[in-house]
C-alpha positions in Angstrom: 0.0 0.0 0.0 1.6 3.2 -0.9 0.6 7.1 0.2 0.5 8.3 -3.3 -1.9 10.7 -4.2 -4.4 10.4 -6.9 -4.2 11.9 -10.2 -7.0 14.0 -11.7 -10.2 15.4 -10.8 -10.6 13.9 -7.7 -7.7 15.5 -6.4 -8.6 18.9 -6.6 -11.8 18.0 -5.2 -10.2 16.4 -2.2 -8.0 19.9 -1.6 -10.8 21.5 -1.0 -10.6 20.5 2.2 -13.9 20.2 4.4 -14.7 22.0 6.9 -13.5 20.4 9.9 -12.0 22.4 12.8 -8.2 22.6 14.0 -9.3 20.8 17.1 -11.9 18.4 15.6 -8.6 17.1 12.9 -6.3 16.9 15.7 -8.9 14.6 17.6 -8.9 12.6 14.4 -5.1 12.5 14.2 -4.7 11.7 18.0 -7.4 8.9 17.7 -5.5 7.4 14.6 -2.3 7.4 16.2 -3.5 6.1 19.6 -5.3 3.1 17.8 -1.8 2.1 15.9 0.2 2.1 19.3 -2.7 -0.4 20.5 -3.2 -2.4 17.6 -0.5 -2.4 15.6 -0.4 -0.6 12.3 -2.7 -3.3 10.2 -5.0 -3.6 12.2 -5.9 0.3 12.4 -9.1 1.1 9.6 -10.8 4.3 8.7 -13.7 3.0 10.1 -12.2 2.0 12.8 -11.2 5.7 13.2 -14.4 6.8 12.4 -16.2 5.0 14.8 -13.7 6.0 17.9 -14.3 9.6 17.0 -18.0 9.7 16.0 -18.0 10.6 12.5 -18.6 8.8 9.2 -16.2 7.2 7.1 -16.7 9.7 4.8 -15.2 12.4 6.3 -12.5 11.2 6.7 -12.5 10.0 2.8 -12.5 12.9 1.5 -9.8 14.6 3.7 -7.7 11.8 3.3 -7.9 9.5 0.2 -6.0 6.3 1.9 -4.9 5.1 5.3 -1.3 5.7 4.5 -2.1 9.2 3.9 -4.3 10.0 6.9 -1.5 8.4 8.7 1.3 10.8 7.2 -0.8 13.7 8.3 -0.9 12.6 11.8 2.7 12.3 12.2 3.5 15.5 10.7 0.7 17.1 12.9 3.2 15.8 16.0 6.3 17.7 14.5 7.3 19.9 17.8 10.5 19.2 19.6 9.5 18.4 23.0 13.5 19.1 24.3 12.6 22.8 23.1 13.0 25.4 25.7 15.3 23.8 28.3 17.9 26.5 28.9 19.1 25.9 32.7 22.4 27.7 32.0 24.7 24.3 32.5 24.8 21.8 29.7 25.5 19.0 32.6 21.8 20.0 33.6 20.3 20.9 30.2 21.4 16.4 29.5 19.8 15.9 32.5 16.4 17.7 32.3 16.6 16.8 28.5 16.3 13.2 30.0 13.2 14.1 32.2 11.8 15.1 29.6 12.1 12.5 27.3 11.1 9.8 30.3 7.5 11.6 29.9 7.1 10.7 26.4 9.2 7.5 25.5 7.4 5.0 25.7 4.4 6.7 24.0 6.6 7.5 21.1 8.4 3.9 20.8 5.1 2.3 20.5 4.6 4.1 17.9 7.7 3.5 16.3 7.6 0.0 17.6 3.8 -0.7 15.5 5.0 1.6 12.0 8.2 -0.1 11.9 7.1 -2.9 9.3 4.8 -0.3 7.3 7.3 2.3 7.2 10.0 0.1 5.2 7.1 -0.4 2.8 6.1 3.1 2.2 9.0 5.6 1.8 6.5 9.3 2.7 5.1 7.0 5.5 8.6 6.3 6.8 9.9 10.2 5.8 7.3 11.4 7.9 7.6 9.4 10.5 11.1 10.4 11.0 10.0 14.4 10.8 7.6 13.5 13.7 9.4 11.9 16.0 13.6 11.8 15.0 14.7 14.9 13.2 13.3 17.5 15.9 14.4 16.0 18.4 17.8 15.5 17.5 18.2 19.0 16.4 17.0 20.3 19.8 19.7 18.0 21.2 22.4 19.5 18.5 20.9 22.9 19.6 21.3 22.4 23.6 24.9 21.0 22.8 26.2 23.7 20.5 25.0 26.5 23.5 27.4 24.6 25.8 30.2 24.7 23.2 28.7 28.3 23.1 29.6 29.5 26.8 32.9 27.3 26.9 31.5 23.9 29.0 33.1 22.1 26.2 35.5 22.2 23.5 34.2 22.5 19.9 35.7 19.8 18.7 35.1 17.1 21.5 34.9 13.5 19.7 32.0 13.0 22.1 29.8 15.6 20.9 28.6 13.7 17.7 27.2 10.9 19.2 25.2 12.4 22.3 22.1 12.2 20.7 22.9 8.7 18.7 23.2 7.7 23.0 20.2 9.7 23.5 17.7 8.2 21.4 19.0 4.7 20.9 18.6 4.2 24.5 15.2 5.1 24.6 14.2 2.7 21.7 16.3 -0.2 22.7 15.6 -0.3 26.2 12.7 -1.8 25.4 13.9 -4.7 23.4 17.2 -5.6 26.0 15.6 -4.9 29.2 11.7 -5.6 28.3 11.3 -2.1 29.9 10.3 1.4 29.1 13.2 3.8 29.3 11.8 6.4 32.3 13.0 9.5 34.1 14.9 7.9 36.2 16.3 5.1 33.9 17.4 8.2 31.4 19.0 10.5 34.3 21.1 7.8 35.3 21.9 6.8 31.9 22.9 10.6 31.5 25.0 10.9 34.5 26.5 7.4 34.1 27.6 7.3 30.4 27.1 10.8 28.6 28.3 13.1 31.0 31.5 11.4 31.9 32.1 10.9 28.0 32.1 15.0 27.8 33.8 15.3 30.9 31.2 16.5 32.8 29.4 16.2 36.1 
């Protein structure tokens, strides 16, 4: 199953988007996503959807032709980077409350990375998309937090450890799971910060 769009008529019809609120497509979205972290991408149907949010099948037809597309949407509705905004003025503390944060959402997030993980390799906008959601901010605010200690002279520019932070950072949260049969939380990710990233950019 791809995400393609279709060609002709029908397209431009389905542009013209209905009128559905902000809030009324984010329920949609959030319902969608919700129901793929529970049952596994395959299982997930429009009507499904349609039935969890009170609405007809319809609707959601014509603002999304396929599943694969209504799916793309509701990954790119997620793209905010939840490490935005920590600035505690020590990068030894920015790692740590980065990890606080990330114990809130991880194991939200890796189920749903966990049940698109087959589908993704099959469609390459489902698995692009899924990355912009849920990868590429993050990282970035992690690049971001880093580069403001390099800024105020915590660490030197060119520290080999720098690169691979977030690498640590998000592959612990994902394989946790798999190793320990666990959910990486708070206070599995603060230690995992003070135990192997901060000594690795000689920190403390």
């Amino acid at each position: 199953m791809t995400s393609q769009a279709a060609d002709g008529p029908e397209t431009v019809a389905a542009s013209r988007r209905s009128k559905i609120t902000p809030e009324r497509e984010q329920e949609f979205f959030d319902a969608v996503l919700e129901q793929i972290r529970e049952c596994g991408y395959d299982a997930v149907t429009m009507e499904g959807v349609a039935s969890s949010t009170r609405c007809s099948k319809s609707t959601l037809y014509r603002q999304w032709k396929t599943k694969p597309q209504f799916v793309v949407a509701a990954l790119r509705s997620r793209r905010v980077a939840k490490f935005d905004g920590i600035d505690t003025g020590s990068l030894a503390e920015d790692l740590r409350e980065a990890a606080r944060t990330a114990g809130r959402w991880s194991t939200r997030d890796t189920k749903l990375l966990q049940a698109l993980g087959h589908a993704a390799t099959q469609d390459a906008e489902l698995a692009r998309a899924l990355r912009e959601a849920l990868v590429e901010p993050e990282i970035a605010a992690l690049r971001h937090l880093l580069q403001r200690g390099v800024d105020r002279g915590e660490i030197a520019a060119g520290h080999p450890a720098l690169e691979y932070v977030p690498v640590q950072m998000f592959g612990v949260i994902r394989a946790r799971p798999v190793i320990d049969g666990e959910y990486a939380d708070q206070d599995y990710l603060v230690r995992f910060v003070e135990a192997a990233v901060l000594p690795a950019l000689g920190l403390t």
